[in-house]
C-alpha positions as CSV (number, residue, x, y, z in Angstrom):
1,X,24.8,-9.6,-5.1
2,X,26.3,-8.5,-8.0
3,X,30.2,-8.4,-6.0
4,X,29.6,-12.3,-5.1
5,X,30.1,-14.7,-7.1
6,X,30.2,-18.1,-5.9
7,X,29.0,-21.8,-5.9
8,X,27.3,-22.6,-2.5
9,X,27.9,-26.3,-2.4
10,X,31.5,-25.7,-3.1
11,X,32.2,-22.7,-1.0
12,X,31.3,-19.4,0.8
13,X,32.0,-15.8,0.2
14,X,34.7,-14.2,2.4
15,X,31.9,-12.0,4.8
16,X,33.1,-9.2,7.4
17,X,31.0,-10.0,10.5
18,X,29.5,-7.1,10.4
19,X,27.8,-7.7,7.3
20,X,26.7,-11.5,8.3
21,X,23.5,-12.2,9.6
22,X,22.4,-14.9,12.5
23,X,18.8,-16.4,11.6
24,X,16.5,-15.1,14.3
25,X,15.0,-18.8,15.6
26,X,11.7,-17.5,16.3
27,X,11.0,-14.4,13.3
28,X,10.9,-14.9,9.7
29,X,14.4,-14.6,7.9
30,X,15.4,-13.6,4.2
31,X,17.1,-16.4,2.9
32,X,18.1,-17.3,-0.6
33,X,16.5,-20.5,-2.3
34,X,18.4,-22.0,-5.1
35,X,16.8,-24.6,-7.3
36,X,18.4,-27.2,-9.5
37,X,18.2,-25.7,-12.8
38,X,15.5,-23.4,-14.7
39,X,12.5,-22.9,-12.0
40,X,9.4,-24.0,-12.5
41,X,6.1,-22.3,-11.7
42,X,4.9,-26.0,-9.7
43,X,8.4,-25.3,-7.4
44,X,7.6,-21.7,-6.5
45,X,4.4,-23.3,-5.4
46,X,5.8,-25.6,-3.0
47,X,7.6,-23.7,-1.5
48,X,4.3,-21.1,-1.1
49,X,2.9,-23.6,0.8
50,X,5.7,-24.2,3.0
51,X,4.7,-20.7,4.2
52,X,7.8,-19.4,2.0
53,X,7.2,-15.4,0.5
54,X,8.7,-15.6,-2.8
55,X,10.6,-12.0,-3.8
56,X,13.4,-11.1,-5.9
57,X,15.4,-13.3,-8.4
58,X,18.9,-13.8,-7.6
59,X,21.4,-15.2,-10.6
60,X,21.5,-18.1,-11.0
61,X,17.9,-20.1,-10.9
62,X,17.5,-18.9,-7.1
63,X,14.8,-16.2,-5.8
64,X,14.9,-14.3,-2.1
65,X,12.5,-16.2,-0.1
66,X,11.4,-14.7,3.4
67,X,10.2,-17.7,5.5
68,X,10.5,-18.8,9.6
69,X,12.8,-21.9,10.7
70,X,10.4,-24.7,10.4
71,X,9.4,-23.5,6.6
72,X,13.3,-23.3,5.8
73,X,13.9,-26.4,6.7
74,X,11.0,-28.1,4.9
75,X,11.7,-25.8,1.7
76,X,15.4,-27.2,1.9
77,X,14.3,-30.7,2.1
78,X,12.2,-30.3,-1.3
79,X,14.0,-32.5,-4.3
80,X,14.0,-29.2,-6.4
81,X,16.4,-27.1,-4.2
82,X,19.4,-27.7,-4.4
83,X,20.9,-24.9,-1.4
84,X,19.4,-22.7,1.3
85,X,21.8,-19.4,2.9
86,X,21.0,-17.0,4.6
87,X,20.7,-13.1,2.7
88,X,23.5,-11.6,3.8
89,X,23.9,-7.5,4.4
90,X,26.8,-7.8,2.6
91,X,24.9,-9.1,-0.2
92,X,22.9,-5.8,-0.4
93,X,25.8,-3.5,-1.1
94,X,26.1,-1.8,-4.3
95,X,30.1,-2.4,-4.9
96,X,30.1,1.6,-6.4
97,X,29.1,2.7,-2.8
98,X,31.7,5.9,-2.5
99,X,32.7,5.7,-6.0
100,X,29.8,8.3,-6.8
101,X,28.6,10.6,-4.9
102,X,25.5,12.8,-4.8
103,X,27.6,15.6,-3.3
104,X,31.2,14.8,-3.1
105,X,31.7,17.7,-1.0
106,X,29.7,16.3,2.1
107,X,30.9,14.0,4.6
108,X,27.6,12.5,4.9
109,X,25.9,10.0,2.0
110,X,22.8,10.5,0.6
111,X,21.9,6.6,0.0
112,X,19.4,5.1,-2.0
113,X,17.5,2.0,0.1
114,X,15.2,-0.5,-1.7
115,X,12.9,-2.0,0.4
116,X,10.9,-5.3,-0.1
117,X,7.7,-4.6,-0.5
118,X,5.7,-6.4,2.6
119,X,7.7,-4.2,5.2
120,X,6.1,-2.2,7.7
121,X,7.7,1.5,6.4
122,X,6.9,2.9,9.9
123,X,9.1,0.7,11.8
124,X,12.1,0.7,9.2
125,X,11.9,4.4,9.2
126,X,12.1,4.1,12.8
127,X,15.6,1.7,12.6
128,X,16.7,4.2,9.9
129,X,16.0,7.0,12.5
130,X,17.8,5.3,15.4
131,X,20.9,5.0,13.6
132,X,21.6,8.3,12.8
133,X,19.9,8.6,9.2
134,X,17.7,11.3,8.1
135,X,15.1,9.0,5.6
136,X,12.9,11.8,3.1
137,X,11.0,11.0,-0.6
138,X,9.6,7.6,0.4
139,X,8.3,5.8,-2.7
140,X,5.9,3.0,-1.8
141,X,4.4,1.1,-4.8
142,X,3.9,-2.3,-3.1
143,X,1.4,-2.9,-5.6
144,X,4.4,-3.5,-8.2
145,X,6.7,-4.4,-5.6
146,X,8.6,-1.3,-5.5
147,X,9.6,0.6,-2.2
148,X,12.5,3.1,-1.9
149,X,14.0,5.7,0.5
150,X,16.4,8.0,0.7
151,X,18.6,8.4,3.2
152,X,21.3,10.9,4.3
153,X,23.5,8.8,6.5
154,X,27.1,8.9,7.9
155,X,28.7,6.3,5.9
156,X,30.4,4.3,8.5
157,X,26.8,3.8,9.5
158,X,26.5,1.9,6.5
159,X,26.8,-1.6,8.0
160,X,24.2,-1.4,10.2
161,X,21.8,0.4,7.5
162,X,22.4,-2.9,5.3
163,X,22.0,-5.2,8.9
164,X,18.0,-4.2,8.8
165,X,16.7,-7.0,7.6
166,X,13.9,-5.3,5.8
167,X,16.4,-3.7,3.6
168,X,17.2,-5.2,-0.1
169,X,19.7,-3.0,-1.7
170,X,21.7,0.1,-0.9
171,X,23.3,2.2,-3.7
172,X,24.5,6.3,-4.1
173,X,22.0,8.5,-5.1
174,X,22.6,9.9,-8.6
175,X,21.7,12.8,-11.2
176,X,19.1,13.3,-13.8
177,X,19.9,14.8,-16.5
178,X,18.2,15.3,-19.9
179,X,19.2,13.3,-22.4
180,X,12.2,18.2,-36.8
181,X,11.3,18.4,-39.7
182,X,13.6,15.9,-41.9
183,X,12.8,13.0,-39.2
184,X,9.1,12.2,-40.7
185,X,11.1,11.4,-44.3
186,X,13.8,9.3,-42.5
187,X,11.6,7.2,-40.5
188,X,9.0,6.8,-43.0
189,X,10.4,6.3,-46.2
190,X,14.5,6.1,-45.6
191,X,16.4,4.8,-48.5
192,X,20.5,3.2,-48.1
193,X,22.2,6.2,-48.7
194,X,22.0,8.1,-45.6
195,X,21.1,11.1,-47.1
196,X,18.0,13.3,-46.9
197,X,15.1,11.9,-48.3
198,X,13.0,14.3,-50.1
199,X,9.7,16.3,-48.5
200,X,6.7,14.4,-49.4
201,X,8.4,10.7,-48.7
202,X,5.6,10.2,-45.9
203,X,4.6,6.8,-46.8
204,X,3.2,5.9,-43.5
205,X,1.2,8.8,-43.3
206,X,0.0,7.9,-46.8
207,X,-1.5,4.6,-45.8
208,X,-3.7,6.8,-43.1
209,X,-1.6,6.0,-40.2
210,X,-1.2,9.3,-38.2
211,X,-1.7,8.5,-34.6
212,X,-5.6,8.6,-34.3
213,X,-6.9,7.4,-31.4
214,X,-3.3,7.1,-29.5
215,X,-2.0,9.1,-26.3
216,X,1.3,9.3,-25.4
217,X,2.8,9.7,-22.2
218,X,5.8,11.9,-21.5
219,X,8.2,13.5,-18.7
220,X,10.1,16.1,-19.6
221,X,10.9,19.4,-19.0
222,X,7.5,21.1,-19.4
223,X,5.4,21.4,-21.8
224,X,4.5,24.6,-24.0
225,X,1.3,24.7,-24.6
226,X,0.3,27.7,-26.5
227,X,2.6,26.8,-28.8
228,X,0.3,25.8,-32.3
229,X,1.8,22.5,-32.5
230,X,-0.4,21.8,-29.4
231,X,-2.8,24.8,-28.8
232,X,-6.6,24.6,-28.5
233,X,-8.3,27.7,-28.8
234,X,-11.6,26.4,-27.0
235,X,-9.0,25.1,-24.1
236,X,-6.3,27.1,-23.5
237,X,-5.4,25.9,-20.2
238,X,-7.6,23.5,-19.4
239,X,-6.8,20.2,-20.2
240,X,-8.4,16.6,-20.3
241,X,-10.4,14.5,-23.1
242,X,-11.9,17.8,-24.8
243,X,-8.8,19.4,-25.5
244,X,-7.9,18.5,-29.1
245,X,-4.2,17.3,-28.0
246,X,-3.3,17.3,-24.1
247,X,-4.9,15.0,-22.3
248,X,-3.2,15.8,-19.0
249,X,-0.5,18.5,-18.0
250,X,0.7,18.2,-14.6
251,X,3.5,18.8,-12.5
252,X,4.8,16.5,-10.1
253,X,7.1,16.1,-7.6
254,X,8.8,18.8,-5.4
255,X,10.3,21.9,-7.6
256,X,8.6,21.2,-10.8
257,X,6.4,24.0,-12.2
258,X,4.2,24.1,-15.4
259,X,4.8,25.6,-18.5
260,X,8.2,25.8,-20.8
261,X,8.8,28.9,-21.5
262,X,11.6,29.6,-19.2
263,X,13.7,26.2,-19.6
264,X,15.4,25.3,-22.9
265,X,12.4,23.9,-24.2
266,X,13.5,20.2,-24.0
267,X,9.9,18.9,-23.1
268,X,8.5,20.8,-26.0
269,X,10.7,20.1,-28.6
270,X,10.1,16.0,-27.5
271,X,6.5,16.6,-27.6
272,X,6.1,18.5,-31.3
273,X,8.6,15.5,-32.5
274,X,6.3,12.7,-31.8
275,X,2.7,13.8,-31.8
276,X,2.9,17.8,-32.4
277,X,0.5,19.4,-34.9
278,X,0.6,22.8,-35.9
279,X,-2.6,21.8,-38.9
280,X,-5.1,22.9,-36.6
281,X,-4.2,25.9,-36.4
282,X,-2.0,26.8,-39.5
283,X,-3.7,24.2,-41.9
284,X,0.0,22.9,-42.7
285,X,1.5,19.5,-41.7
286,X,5.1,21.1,-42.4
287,X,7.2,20.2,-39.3
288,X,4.4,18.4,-37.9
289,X,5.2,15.3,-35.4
290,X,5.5,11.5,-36.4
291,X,2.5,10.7,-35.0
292,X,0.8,13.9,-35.3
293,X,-3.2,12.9,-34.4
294,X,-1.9,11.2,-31.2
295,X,-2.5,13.4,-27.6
296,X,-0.2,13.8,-25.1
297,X,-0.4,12.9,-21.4
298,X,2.4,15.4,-20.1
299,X,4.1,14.7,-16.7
300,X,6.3,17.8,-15.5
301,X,9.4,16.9,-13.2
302,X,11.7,19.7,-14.1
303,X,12.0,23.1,-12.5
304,X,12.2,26.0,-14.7
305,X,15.8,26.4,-13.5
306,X,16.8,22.9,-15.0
307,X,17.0,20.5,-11.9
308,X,15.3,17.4,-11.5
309,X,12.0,17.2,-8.9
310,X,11.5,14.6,-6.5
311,X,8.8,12.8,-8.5
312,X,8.2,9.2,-8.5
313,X,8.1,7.9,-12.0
314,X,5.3,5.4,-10.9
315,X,3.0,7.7,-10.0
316,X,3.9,9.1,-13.6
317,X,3.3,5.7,-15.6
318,X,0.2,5.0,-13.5
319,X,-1.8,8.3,-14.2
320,X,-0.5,8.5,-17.9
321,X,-1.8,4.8,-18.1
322,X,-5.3,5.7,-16.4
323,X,-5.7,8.5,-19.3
324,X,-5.3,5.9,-22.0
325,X,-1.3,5.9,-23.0
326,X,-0.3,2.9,-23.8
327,X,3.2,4.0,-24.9
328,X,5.4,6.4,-22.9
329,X,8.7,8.9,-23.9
330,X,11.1,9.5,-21.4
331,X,14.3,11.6,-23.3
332,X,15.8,11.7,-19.5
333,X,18.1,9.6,-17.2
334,X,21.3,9.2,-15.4
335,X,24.8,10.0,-16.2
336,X,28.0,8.7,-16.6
337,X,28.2,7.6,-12.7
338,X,25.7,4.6,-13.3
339,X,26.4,3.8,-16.4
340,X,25.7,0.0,-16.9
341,X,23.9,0.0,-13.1
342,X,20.2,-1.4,-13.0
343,X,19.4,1.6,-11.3
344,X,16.0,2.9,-10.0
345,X,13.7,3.9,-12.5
346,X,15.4,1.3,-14.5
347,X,13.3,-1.4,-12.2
348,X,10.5,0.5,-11.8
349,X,9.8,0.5,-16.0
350,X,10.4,-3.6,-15.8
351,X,8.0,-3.8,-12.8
352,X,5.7,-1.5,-14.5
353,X,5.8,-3.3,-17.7
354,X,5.2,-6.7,-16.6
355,X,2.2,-5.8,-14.3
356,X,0.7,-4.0,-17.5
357,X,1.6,-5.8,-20.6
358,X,0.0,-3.7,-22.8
359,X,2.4,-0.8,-22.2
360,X,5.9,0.0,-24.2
361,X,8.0,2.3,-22.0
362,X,10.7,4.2,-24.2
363,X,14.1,5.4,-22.9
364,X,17.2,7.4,-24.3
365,X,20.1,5.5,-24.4
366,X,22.4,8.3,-22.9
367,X,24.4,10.8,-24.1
368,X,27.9,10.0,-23.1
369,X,28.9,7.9,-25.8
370,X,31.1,6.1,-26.9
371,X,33.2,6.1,-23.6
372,X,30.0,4.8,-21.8
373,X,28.4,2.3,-22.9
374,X,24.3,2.6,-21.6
375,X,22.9,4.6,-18.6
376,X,19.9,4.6,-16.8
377,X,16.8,4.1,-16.9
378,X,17.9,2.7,-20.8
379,X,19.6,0.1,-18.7
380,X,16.1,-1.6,-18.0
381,X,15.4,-5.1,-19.6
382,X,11.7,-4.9,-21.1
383,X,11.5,-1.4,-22.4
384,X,12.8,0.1,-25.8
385,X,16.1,1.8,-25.4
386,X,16.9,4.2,-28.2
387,X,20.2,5.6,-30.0
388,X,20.8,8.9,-32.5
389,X,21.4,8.3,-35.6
390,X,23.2,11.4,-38.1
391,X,26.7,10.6,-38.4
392,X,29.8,12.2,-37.1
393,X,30.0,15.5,-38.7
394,X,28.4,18.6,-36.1
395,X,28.8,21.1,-39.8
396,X,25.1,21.3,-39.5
397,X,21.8,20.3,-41.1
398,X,23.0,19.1,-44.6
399,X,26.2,16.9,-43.7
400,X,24.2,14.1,-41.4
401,X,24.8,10.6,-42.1
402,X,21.5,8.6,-40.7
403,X,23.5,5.3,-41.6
404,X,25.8,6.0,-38.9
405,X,25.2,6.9,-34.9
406,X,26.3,10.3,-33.5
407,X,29.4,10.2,-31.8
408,X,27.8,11.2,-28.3
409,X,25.0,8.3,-28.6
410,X,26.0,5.3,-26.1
411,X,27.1,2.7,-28.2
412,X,25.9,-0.3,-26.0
413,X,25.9,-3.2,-24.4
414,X,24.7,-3.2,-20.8
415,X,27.4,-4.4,-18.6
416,X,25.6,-8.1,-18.3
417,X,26.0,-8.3,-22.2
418,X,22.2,-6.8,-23.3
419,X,22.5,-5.2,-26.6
420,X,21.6,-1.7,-26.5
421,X,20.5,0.3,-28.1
422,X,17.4,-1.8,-28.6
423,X,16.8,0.9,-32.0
424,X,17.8,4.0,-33.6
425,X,16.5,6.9,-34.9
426,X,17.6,10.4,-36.2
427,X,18.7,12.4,-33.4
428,X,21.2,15.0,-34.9
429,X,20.0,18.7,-36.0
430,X,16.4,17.9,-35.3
431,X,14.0,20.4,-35.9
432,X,10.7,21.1,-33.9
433,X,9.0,22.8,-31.2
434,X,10.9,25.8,-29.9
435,X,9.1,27.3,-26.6
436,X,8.3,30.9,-25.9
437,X,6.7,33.1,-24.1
438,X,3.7,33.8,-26.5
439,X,1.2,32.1,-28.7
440,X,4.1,30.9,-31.5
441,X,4.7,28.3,-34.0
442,X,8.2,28.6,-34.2
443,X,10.8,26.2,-34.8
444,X,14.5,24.5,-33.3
445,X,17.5,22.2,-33.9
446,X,18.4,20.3,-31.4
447,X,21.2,17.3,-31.2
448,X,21.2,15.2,-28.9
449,X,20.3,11.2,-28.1
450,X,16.9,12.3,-26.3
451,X,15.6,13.9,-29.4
452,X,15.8,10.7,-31.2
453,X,14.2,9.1,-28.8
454,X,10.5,10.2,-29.5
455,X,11.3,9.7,-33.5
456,X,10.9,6.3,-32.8
């Protein structure tokens, strides 16, 4: 509803009739329930036992509420409510619809279609079907009240896609893209002057804090794991509880395929910055990670050829959660054409987050500064969002400023006024991992927002 803006005791939105919706007198409806003032948990209670199914919030103190005629007219005669409408199609448009397309080149849309979370997905694939759409990559995680589908569509089809009442929001399908050896002094032991601190200054380290007895969850690029920031002699590929750092190491999702070797090393280079550790087998900490002792749960959803797979990032946070990871890296997300947009994964992390309180979900904050401002996932409200530090100055190594953000790092706020980033970190000629093909231990730079992210 972000497009309308209105007081309903005072007027109503200017809506095409073919994006207004008729109350079926004998099926449930999606209305919206607006209360007077801040809602309390005693009002969504009442109007429970009405028979009214409370689902998403809607700006301001009003939630989507799917209930039959007698129920809406009961729930509307509660002292607490102050207005009762009907959900609109046109209220499910994403204003952007056209702005951004997936392919600009193709006269049909592919759309992106949340769902809410009690429909049958049989049936609306069935209506998606019947008016011309081709639906594929359903994700159906009702248990966090998150269902999605794409949809390839004619867009003048649109209308009656956002007429099924079953449908919450339509909006384009976007791109992923992806988004160190000084970095354990700066964010240890970093001083007012910007500059580098000097080797040694690991004062968090020094009080025994190293990562024991943490795993961190990651999707990236893929991982390379005979690299000796991360190889186990007694395990070299096989993975799980006995391997000394990788927990897990899967693929997932359509066109992902294991291994780093033959991408730029992106995932790698994330990994050896938060929890790599080449002691094991070198005996040195030099270059090690931040949190060196952790182990890494390692979701793969890039092709060696750089494109994104079809993976859904809830099936990712679940399993990394089921193997112990409590905090999880994601140096990935959309560009420039949802910048600002609550976007996708951007609600899954929330959903995820409040179901399991005990996780921290971490996001880049883009890389498309300072033009644009945040961009998804980063955009989420309950997750860390994170900016490069390192100045202005692309010399090299020596000439960073860490008192300064890069000049690529998105500056912030969200486009509802959220100050991001939510932290900072170095991100700017960052040294760690470098894949291969062989059993190596060498070293990179890279400088980009996403390799600040797993300084953190």
């Amino acid at each position: 509803m972000v497009h309308y803006k209105f007081d309903p005791l005072k007027e109503q939105p200017d809506i095409p009739d073919s994006l207004f919706a008729i109350p079926d007198p004998v099926e449930e409806n999606y209305y919206i329930v607006q209360f007077h003032g801040p809602i309390q948990n005693e009002w969504k209670k009442q109007v429970a036992d009405l028979g009214g199914k409370i689902f998403d919030y809607v700006n301001h103190f009003a939630f989507v509420v799917k209930m039959d005629e007698e129920a809406r007219w009961r729930v509307k005669e509660l002292p607490f409510v102050r207005w009762v409408g009907m959900f609109h199609p046109a209220y499910k448009l994403d204003p952007n619809l056209g702005k951004n397309r997936y392919n600009p080149d193709d006269s049909k849309w592919t759309l992106i279609l949340s769902l809410f979370p009690d429909v049958d997905t049989v049936e609306v694939l069935k209506k998606i079907r019947e008016i011309g759409g081709k639906s594929s990559n359903l994700f159906y995680f009702p248990q966090h009240r998150i269902v999605r589908v794409e949809v390839y569509i004619s867009p003048d089809k649109i209308d009656e896609l956002a007429a099924i009442a079953e449908v919450k929001w339509i909006t384009h399908k976007a791109h992923k893209e992806l988004k160190n050896h000084s970095t354990v002094f700066f964010v240890q032991d970093y001083g007012t002057s910007g500059t580098i601190p000097a080797d040694g200054d690991t004062s968090i380290w020094a009080r025994g804090i190293h990562g024991e007895g943490q795993i961190i969850g990651f999707g990236d690029t893929g991982l390379d794991y005979n690299h000796c920031a991360f190889r186990d002699p007694a395990h070299l590929e096989s993975f799980g509880s006995s391997h000394r750092k990788i927990i897990r190491n899967q693929a997932y999702g359509t066109g992902a395929e294991l291994y780093d070797a033959k991408t730029d090393g992106h995932g790698s280079h994330v990994c050896g910055t938060a929890a790599g550790d080449q002691s094991y087998i070198t005996g040195s900490t030099y270059d090690n990670g931040i949190a060196y002792k952790a182990k890494i749960s390692f979701a793969d959803i890039v092709s060696c050829a750089g494109s994104f797979s079809s993976f859904a990032f809830l099936t990712v946070l679940n399993d990394a959660y089921s193997d112990g990871a409590r905090i999880h890296s994601n140096s990935w997300g959309y560009g420039s054409s949802t910048a600002g947009d609550y976007y996708a994964e951007a609600v899954d992390a929330d959903a995820f987050m409040w179901d399991n309180k005990d996780m921290l979900i971490l996001f880049a904050n883009g890389n498309d500064g300072p033009t644009y401002r945040v961009e998804p996932p980063a955009t989420a409200k309950d997750i860390v969002s994170v900016g490069a530090t390192g100045g202005t100055n692309n010399s090299g190594y020596n000439y960073r400023d860490e008192n300064e953000m890069t000049d690529y790092s998105c500056p912030g706020p969200t486009d509802d006024g959220r100050r991001k980033p939510t932290i900072t970190a170095p991100g700017h000629f960052i040294q760690s991992v470098d894949n291969d093909d062989g059993d190596c231990c060498g070293t990179g730079n890279l400088s980009l927002i996403h390799i600040s992210e797993p300084t953190r």
